[in-house]
N, C-alpha and C positions, 0 to 999 in steps of 0.2 A: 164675606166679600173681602175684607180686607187683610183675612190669613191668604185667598188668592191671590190677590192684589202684588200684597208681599212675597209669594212664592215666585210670580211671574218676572219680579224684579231682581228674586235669588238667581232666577234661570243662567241669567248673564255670567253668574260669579264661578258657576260648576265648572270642577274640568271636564276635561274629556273623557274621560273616564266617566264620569258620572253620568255625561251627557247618551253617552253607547249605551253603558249597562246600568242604569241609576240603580236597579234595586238587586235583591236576592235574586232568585230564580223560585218560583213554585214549586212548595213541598205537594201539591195534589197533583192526582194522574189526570190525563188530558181526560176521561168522562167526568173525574168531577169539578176539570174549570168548565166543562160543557155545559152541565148541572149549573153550577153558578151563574154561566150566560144568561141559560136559559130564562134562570128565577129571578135575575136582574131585568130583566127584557117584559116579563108579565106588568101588567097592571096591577096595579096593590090594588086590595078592596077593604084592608084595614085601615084606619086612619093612621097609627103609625109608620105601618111602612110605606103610605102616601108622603107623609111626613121625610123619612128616610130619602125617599128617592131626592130629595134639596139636597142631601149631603154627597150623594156618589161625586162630586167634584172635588170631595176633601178626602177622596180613599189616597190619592196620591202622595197630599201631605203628610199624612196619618203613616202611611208606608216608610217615606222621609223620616217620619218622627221617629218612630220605631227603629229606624236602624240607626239613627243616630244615638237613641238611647242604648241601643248593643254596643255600638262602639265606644260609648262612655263608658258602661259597665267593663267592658274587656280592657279596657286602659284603666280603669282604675285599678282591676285585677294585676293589670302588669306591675302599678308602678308600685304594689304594695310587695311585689314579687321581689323588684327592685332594690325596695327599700328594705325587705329582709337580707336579701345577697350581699346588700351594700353593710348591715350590719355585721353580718358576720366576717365580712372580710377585712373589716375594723376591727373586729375582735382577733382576728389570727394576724395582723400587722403589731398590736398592743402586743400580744403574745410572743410575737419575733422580739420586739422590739427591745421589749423585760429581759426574754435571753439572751439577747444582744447587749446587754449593761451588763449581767449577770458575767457574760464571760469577760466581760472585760476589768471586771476587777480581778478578777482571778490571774494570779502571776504567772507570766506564761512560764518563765524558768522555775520549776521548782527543784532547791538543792536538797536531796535526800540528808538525815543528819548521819 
């Protein structure tokens, strides 16, 4: 109740974008979200999935979770992408840089003997 509570409160905070398209798009073909309707819609006559049908209100958050945990992982991926690029262009500025002292102690006139 009170992970809904608090999602109903996040609602406000989304943009628009979220608010249109909140999630992915279904990787299943339309018979098997039809299949899914369907096996949502039976009566469970097991005790857990009696149990289960309390939670189909958290498939949304669960959705939410999910892609926010993608979007963590993908950013993390970037910024490690990032921080490699960022190193190596450290490293080829270091590099200029040396050559850049380098030539400059070197005399630019040299008089042959």
């Amino acid at each position: 109740q009170r992970i809904l509570r608090l999602a109903e409160m996040c609602r406000r905070l989304e943009t628009e974008e979220e608010k249109v398209l909140p999630f992915y798009p279904s990787s299943l073909a339309e018979w098997e979200q039809e299949k899914a309707r369907r096996v949502l819609e039976e009566t469970a006559s097991e005790p857990l999935a009696r149990v289960m049908k309390d939670y189909v209100g958290l498939e949304r958050f669960w959705q939410r979770f999910n892609k926010a945990k993608l979007e963590e992982k993908g950013m993390e991926r970037a910024r490690a992408a990032l921080a490699d690029r960022n190193q190596d262009l450290r490293r080829l500025l270091q590099q200029y840089l040396a050559g850049a002292a380098v030539n400059q102690k070197v005399p630019k006139d040299l008089h042959p003997l």
